[in-house]
C-alpha positions in Angstrom: 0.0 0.0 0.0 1.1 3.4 -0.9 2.0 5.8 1.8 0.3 9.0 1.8 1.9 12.0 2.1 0.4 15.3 2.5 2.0 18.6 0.9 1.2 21.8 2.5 2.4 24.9 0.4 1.4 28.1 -0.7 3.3 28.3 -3.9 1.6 26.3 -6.7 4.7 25.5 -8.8 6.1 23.8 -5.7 2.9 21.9 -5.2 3.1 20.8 -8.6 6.4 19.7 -8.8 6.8 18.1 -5.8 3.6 16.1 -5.8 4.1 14.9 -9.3 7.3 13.9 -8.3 6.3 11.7 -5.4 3.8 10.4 -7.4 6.0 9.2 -9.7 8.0 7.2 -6.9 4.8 5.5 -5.9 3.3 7.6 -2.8 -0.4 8.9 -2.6 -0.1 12.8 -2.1 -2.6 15.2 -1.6 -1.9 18.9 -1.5 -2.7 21.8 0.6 -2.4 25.8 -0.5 -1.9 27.0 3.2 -2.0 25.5 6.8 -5.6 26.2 7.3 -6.7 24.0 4.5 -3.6 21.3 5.6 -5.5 20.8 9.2 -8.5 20.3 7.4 -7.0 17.6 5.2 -5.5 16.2 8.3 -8.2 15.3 10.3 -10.1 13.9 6.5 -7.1 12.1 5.2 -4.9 10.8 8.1 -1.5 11.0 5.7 1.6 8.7 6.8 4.0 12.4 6.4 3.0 15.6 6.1 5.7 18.4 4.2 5.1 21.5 5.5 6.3 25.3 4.4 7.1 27.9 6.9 5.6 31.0 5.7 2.7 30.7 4.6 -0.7 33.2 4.5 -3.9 32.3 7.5 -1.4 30.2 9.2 2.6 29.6 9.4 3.9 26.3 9.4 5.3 26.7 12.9 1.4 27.1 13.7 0.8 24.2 11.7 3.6 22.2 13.5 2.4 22.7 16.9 -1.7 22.2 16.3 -0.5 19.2 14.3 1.4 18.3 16.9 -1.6 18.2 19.8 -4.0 15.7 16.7 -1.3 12.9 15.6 2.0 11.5 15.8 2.8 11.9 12.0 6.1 12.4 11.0 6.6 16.4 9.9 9.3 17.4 6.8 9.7 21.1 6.9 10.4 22.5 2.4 11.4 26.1 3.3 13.5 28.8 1.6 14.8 30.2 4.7 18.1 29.0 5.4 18.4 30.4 9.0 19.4 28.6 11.7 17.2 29.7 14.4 13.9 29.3 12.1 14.9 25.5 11.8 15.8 25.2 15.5 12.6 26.7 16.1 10.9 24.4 13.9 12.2 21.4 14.8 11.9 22.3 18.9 8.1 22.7 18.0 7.4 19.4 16.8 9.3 18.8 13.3 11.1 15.6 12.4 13.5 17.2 9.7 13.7 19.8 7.3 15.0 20.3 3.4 16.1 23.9 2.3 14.6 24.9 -0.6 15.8 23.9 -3.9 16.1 20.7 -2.9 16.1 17.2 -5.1 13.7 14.8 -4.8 16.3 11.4 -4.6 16.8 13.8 -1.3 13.5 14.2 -0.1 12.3 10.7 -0.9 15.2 9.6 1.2 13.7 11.8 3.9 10.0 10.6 3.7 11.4 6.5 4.0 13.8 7.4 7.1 10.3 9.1 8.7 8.5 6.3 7.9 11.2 3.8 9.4 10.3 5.4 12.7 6.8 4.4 12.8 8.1 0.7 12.6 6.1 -0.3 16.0 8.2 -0.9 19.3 9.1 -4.7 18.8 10.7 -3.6 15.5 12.9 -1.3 17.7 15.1 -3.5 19.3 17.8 -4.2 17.1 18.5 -1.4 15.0 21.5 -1.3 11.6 22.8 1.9 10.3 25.1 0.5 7.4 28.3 -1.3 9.7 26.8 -0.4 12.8 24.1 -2.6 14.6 22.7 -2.2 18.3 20.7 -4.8 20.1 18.7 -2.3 22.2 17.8 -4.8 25.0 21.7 -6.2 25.3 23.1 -2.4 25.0 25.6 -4.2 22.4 27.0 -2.2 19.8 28.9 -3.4 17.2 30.6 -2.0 14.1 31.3 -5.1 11.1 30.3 -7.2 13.5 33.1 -6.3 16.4 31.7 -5.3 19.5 32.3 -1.5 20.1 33.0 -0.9 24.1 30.7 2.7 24.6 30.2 4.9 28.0 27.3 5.4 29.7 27.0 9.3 28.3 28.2 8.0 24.5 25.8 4.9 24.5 22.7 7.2 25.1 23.4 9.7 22.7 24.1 7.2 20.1 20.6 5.4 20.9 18.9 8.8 20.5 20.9 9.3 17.4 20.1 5.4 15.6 16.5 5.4 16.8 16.3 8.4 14.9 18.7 7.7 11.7 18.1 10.0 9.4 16.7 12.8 11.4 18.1 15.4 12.5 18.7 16.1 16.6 19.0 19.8 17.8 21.5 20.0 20.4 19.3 21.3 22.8 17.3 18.0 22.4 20.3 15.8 22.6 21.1 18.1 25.6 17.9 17.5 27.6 17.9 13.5 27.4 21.8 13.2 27.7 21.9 15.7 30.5 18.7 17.5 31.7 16.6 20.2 30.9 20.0 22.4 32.9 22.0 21.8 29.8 19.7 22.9 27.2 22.5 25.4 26.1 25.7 23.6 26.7 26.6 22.6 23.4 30.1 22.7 24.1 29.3 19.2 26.0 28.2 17.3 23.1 31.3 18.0 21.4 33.8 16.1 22.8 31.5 13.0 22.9 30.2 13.3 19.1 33.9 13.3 18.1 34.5 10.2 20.5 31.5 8.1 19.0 33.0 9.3 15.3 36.4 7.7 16.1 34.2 3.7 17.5 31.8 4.1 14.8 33.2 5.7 11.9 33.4 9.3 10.6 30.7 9.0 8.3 27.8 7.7 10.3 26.9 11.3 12.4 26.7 14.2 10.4 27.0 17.7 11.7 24.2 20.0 11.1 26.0 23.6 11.4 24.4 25.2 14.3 21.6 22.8 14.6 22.6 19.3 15.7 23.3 16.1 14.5 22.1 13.4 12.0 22.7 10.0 12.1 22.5 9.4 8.4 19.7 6.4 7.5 22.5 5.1 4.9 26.2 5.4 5.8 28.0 7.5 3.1 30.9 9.5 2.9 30.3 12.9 3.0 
């Protein structure tokens, strides 16, 4: 069965584009001309992913994010032209899964949509988890990279589990902040440092990419950058 993914946008070339292009790799989109009309598609059409802009007329998609957020659990792909940092911080703290600056490709954004759908895999799914070399066994706290068991702290092990049960999404540091260390150390980003580079050098320097910043992404399909 098709996933469904709904496209919230106020530019009609965009919406165009973009939903003839997923439609072409085999999803079932439905479009929306501001975030008004998306909430009312919402609650009609129950999509799998919704791809949301930012500024839009009646309602931003910040707005859009957080009523979204309070309906359903659907994974949230922010298409927006602004590049500024704080406009996807705020975006993602609000409720987003990721985000794709506009002009983007849509190899890119398909890639996207299937690591947001990979998260709705249900619970039982979750304990073992691969990201290319690297493989966890969530209830044995076992990582291992080409099958050789990779010896991790206490403070790397549970940012690397927030990081692989979210491949392919991007983490903010202030939400990598608040699990690792507490709400206290929302803006100690200096702290993540260190143990980023540390989990880089067990697990190889290609698996978590920096998000200038932002965050960090565990990338859904190990490449070299």
């Amino acid at each position: 069965m098709a996933a469904r993914v709904l496209l919230i946008d106020d530019e009609a070339d965009v919406r165009i584009s973009v939903a003839r292009g997923l439609q072409a790799a085999g999803y079932e989109v439905q479009v929306a001309r501001d975030g008004v009309e998306g909430l009312e598609r919402l609650g009609i059409w129950r999509p799998d992913v919704v791809l949301t802009d930012l500024a839009m007329p009646r309602m931003n998609g910040l707005r859009v994010i957080q009523e979204l957020r309070t309906r359903a659990d659907v994974p949230v792909i922010v298409l927006s032209v602004m590049g500024d940092e704080e406009e996807k911080v705020r975006a993602l703290d609000a409720g987003a899964d990721d985000y794709l600056t506009k002009p983007f490709g849509l190899p890119e954004l398909c890639a996207r949509i299937r690591a947001s759908l990979r998260r709705l895999a249900p619970p039982a799914a979750l304990t073992v988890r691969q990201v290319g070399a690297v493989r966890v066994d969530l209830a044995a706290r076992l990582v291992t990279v080409d099958g050789e068991e990779v010896h991790l702290t206490p403070l790397e092990y549970d940012l690397f589990k927030q990081l692989i049960l979210n491949a392919g999404r991007v983490l903010t540091h202030g939400q990598l902040l608040d699990n690792a260390w507490g709400p206290r150390y929302h803006a100690e980003t200096a702290y993540l440092r260190p143990v980023i580079t540390s989990l880089r050098k067990k697990l190889g320097a290609h698996t978590i990419r920096t998000e200038p910043g932002i965050g960090y992404r565990m990338l859904a399909e190990v490449v070299p950058e």
